[in-house]
C-alpha positions in Angstrom: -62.8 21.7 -6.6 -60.3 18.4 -7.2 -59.8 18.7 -3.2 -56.0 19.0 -3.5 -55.6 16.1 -6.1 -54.8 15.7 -9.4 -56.6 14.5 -12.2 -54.2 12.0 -12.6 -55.0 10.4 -8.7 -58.8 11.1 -9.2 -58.4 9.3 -12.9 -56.1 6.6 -11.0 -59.0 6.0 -8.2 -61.8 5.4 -10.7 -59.7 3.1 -12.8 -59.5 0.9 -9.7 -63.4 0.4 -9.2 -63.3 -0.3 -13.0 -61.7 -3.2 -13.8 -63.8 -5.9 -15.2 -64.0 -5.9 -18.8 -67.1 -5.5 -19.3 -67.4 -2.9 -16.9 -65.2 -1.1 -18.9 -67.0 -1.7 -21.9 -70.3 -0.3 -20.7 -68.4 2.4 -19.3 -67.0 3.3 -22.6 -69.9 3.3 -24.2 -72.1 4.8 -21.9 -70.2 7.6 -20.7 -69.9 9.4 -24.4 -73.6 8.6 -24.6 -74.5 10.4 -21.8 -72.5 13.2 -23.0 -74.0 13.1 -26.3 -77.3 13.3 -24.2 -76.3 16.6 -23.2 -76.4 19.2 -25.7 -79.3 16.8 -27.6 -81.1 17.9 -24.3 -80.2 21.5 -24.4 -81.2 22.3 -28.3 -84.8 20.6 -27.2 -85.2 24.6 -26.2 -85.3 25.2 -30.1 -86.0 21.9 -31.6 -88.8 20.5 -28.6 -88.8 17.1 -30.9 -85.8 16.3 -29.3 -86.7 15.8 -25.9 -87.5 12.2 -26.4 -84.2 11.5 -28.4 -82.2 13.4 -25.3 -84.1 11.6 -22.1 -83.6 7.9 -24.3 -79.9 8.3 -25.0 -79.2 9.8 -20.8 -81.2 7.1 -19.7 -79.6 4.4 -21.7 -76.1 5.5 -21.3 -76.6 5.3 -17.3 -78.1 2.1 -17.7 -74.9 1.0 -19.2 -73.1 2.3 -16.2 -75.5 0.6 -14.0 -75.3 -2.5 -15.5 -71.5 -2.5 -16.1 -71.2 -1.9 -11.8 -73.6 -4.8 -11.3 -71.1 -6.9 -13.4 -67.8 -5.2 -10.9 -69.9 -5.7 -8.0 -69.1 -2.6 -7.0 -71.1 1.0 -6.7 -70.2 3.6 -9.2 -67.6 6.1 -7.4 -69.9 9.1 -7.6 -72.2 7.8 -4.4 -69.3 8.3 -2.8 -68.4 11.3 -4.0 -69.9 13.5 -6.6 -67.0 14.7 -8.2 -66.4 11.4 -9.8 -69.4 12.6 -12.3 -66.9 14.4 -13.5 -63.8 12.1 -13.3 -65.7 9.7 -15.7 -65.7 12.0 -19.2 -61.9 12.5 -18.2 -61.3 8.5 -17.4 -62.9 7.6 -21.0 -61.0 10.7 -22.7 -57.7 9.1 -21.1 -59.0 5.3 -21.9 -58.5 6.8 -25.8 -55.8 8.3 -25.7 -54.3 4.6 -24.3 -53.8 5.4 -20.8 -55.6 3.6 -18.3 
C-alpha cells in the first residue's frame, strides 16, 4: 500500500507542500478535526442527533485544509495521490511528537 516507501519519505514529501505557517496551522487543526468527525459520524447509527454535529466538524476541518492550501498556493498532496489522506493523521501525529 506505501508503494515501496516509508512513512518516513511519504511524511518527508507532505512536509514539503506544507510549509507556510499558516498552512501548518490549519493543518493542525483541521486534520484532528476531521478525525474527530469520524467516529462522531459512526455513533450517528445509535445516537442519529449526531449527524449534524459529525457533517459540521468534517466539513469544517477540510475547510481548514482548504484554506490553509490557498494560503501555500499549493494543492493538497492527495489530488495527486490518495494515499496522502492517510499521510496527513501520520504528518500531524509526527508534528507532536516534534518531528517535522
Amino acid at each position: 500500500m506505501l508503494g515501496g516507501r516509508s512513512w518516513e519519505s511519504w511524511i518527508a514529501e507532505y512536509s514539503e507542500s506544507h510549509q507556510h505557517p499558516l498552512n501548518r496551522l490549519t493543518h493542525t487543526f483541521g486534520i484532528p478535526i476531521i478525525m474527530l468527525s469520524l467516529p462522531v459520524l459512526v455513533a450517528t447509527i445509535v445516537w442519529h442527533r449526531l449527524l449534524w454535529v459529525g457533517v459540521g466538524l468534517f466539513c469544517f476541518g477540510w475547510l481548514l485544509q482548504f484554506v490553509g492550501h490557498a494560503i501555500e498556493g499549493k494543492p493538497p498532496e492527495f489530488l495527486k495521490d490518495w494515499r496522502f489522506l492517510l499521510v496527513g493523521s501520520r504528518w500531524w501525529a509526527a508534528k507532536m511528537r516534534g518531528k517535522p
